[in-house]
C-alpha positions as CSV (number, residue, x, y, z in Angstrom):
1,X,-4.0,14.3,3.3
2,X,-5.6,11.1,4.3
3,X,-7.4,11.5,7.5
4,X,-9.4,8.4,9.3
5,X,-11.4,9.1,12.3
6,X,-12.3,6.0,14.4
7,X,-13.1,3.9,12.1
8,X,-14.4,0.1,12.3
9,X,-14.9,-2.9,10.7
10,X,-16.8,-6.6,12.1
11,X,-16.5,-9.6,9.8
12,X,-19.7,-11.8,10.7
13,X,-21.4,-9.8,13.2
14,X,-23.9,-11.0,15.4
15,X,-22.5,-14.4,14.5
16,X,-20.7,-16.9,17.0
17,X,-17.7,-16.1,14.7
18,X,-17.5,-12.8,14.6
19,X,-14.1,-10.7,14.5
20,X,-13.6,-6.9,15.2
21,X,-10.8,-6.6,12.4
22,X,-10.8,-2.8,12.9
23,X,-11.6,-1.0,16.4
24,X,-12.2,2.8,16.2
25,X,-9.0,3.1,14.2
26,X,-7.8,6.8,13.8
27,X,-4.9,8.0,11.7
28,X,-4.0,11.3,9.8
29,X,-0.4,11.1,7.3
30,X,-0.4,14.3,5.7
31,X,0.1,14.9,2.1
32,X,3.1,13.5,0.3
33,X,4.4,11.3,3.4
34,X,5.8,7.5,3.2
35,X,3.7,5.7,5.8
36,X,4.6,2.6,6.4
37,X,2.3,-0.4,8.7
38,X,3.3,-3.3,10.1
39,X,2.1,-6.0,13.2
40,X,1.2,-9.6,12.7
41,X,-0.7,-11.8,10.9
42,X,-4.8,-11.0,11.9
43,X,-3.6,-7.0,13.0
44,X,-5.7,-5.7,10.5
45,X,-3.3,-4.1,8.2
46,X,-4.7,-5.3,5.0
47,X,-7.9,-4.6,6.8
48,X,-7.0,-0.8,6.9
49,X,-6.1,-1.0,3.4
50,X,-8.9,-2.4,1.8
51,X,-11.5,0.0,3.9
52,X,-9.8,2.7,2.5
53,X,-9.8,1.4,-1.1
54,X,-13.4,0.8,-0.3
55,X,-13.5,-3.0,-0.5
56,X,-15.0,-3.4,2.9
57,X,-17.2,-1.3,4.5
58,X,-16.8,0.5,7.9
59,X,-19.5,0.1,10.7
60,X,-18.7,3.6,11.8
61,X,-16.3,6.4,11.9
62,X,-15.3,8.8,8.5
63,X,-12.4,8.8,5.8
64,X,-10.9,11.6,4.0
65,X,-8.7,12.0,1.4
66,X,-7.9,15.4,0.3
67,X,-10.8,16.6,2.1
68,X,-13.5,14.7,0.1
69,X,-15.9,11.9,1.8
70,X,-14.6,8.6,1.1
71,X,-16.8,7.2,3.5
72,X,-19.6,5.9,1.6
73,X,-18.0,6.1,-2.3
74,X,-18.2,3.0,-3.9
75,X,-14.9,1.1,-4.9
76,X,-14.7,2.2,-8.7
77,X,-14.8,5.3,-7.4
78,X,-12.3,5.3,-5.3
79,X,-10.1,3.6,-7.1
80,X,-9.5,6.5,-9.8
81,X,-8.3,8.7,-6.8
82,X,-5.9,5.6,-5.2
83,X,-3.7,4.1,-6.9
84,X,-3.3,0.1,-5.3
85,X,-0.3,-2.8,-6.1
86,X,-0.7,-6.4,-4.5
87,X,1.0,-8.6,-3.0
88,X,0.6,-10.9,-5.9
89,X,3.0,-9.5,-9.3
90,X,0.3,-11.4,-11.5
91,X,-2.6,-8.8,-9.8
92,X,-3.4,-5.5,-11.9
93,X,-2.2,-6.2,-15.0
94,X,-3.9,-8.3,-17.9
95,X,-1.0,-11.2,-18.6
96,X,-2.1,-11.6,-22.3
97,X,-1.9,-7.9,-23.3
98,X,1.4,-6.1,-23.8
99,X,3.8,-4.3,-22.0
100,X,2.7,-1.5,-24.1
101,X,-1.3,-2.0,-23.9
102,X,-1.1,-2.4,-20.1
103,X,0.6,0.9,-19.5
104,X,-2.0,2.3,-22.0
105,X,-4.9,1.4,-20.2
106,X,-2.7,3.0,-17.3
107,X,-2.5,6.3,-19.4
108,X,-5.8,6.7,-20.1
109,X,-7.5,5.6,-16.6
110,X,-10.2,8.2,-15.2
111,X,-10.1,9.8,-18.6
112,X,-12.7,10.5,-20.9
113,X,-12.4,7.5,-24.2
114,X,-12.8,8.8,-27.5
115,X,-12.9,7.0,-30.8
116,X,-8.6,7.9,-31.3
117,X,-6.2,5.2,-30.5
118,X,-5.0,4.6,-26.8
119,X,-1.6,3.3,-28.1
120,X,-0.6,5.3,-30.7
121,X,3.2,6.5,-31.5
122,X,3.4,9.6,-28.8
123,X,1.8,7.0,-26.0
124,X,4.2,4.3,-27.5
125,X,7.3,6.9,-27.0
126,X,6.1,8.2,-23.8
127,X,6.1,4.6,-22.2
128,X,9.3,3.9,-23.5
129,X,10.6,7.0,-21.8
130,X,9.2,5.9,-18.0
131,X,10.4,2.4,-18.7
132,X,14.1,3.2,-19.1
133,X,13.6,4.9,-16.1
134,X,12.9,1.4,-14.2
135,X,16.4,0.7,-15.6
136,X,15.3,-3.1,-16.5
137,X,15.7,-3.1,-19.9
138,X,11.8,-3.3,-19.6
139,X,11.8,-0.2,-22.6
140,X,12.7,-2.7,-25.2
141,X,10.0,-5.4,-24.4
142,X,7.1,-3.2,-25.5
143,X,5.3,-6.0,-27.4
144,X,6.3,-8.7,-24.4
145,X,2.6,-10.1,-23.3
146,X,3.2,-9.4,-19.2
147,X,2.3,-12.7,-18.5
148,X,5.9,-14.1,-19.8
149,X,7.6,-11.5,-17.8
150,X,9.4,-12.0,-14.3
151,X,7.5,-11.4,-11.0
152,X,10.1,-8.6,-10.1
153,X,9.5,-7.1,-14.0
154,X,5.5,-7.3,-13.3
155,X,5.5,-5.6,-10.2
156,X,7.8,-2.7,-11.5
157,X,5.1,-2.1,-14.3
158,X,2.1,-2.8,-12.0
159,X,4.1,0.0,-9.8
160,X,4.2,2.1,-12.4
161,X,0.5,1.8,-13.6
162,X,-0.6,2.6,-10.3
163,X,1.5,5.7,-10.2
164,X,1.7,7.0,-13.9
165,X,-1.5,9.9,-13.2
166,X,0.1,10.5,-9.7
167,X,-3.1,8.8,-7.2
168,X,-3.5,11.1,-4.8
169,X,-3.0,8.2,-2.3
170,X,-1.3,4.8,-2.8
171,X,-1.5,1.9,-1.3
172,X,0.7,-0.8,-1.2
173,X,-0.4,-4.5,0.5
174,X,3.4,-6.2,0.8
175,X,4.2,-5.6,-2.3
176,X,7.6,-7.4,-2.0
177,X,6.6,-10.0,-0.1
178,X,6.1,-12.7,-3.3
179,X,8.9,-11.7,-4.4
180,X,12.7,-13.0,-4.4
181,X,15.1,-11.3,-1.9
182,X,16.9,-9.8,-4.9
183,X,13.8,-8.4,-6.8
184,X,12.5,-7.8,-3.7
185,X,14.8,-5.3,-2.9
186,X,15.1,-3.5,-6.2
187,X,10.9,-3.0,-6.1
188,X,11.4,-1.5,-2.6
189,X,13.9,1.1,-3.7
190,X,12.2,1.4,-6.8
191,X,9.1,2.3,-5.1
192,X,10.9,5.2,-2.7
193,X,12.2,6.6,-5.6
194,X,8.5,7.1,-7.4
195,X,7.5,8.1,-4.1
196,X,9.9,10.6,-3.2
197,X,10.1,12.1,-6.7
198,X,6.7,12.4,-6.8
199,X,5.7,13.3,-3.4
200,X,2.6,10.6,-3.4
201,X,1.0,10.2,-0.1
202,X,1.7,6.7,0.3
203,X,0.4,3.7,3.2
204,X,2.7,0.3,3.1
205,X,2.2,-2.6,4.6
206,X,4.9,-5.1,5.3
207,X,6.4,-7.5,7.2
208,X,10.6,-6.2,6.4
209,X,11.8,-4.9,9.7
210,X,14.5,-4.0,7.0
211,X,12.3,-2.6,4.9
212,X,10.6,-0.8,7.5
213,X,13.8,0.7,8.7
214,X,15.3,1.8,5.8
215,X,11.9,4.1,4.0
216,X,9.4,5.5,5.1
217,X,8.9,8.7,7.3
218,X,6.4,7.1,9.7
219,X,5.9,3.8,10.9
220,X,2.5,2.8,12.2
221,X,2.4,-0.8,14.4
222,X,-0.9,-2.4,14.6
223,X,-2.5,-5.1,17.0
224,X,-5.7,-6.8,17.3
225,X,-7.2,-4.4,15.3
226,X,-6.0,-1.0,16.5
227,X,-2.9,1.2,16.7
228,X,-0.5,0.8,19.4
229,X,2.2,2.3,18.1
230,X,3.1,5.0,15.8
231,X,6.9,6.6,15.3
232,X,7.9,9.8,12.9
233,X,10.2,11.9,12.9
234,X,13.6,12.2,14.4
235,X,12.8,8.9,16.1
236,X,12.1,7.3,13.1
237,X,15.0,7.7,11.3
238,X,17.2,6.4,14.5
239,X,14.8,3.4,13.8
240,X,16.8,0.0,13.4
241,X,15.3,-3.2,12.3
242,X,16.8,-4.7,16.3
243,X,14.2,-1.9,17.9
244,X,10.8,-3.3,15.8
245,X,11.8,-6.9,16.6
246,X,12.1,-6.0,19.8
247,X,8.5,-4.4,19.7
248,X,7.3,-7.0,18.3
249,X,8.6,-9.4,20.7
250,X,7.3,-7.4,23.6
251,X,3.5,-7.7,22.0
252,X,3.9,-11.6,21.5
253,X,4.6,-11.8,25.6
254,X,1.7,-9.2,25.9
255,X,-0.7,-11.5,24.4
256,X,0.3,-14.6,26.9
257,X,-0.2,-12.1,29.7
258,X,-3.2,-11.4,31.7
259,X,-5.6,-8.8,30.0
260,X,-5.0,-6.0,32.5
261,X,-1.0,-6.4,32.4
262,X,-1.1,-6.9,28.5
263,X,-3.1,-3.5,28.4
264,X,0.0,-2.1,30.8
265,X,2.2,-3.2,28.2
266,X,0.5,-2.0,25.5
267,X,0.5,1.4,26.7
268,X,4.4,1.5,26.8
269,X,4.5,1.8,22.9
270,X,1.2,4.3,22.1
């Protein structure tokens, strides 16, 4: 289970500039669910993300995963327990290695090296298996350097990386969103299918009402910095892409409003 407990985060404080990116942000999505976060530009989705990964660091409030203190673990850390894919396909993987040497490294991440080969023959078989599975043809490009491969083939290894020791949490930072509508759409079902098969507590960001719509158990809508919104359930699955525009539509005229009728607003969708 993931749980956060009001945490925050200020970018330049004290300074004339200064932005509360995250304002006493709490959430809990217990273990195995398909969380999925959305809200516009400067909400502080990729905020929440990368506080969790441990890239930035909270001014106050706790995070848990599994019941361990994530609080004040560095990123390295961290990042053995969470498994993370960008936005960008040429992010997480090295483009001159291999298919085959990226998904080693993969394989062997948080475990202790010897002096054996990390790509030998049972490795080698073993990541042709969990290729064919992607059903890309990806299992006979072994020896490809991933820099010559497609965006939508990258990601679906980078996915896989992220995934192949089961993370105890994944997070994914609009994954799709570089990507063509096409691949786009196979990496999104692509990703519910590891999900779901492997039960991975799992936090998306994106900006797919579609998307949104059609995965996920929970949706979580964000705004200057905090929650506003938050569906599961029964509720969730009558969820149509129409609704969240709507939503979203309502928070744009919120923000042209006065501050005490925005806040009237705002309390319509908590």
């Amino acid at each position: 289970m993931l749980d956060i407990k009001n945490i925050s985060v200020t970018f330049s404080p004290g300074l004339p500039n200064e932005l509360k990116a995250l304002r006493c942000v709490t959430l809990q999505i217990p273990e195995g669910s398909f969380a999925i976060v959305i809200g516009t530009n400067g909400s502080g989705k990729s905020t929440l993300l990368n506080a969790i990964a441990g890239v930035f660091p909270v001014d106050e409030g706790c995070i848990r995963l599994g019941g361990t203190d994530l609080t004040r673990r560095p990123e390295h850390w961290r990042a053995l327990r969470i498994g993370r894919v960008f936005q960008n396909p040429f992010s997480g993987t090295a483009p001159n290695m291999t298919v085959a040497e990226n998904l080693a490294l993969a394989a062997q991440r948080g475990r202790a090296r010897g002096l054996g080969l990390a790509l030998n023959r049972q490795t080698r078989n073993l990541i042709r298996n969990r290729l064919e599975n992607l059903k890309m043809g990806l299992e006979n490009r072994l020896d490809t350097p991933i820099g010559s491969l497609s965006g939508g083939q990258r990601q679906a290894i980078t996915l896989l990386m992220a995934t192949w020791n089961k993370p105890s949490l994944l997070l994914l930072d609009e994954h799709t969103a570089a990507l063509d509508p096409q691949s786009a759409a196979q990496i999104v079902q692509l990703t519910n299918e590891i999900v779901q098969h492997n039960q991975i507590t799992t936090l998306m960001v994106s900006h797919s009402m579609a998307q949104v719509a059609a995965f996920g158990s929970r949706v979580v809508m964000m705004h200057q910095g905090e929650i506003i919104h938050d569906v599961s359930g029964p509720s969730k699955q009558r969820l149509r892409a129409e609704d969240l525009l709507a939503i979203f539509e309502e928070v744009r005229r919120g923000d042209q409003l006065d501050p005490s009728a925005a806040e009237l607003l705002r309390q319509r969708y908590v």
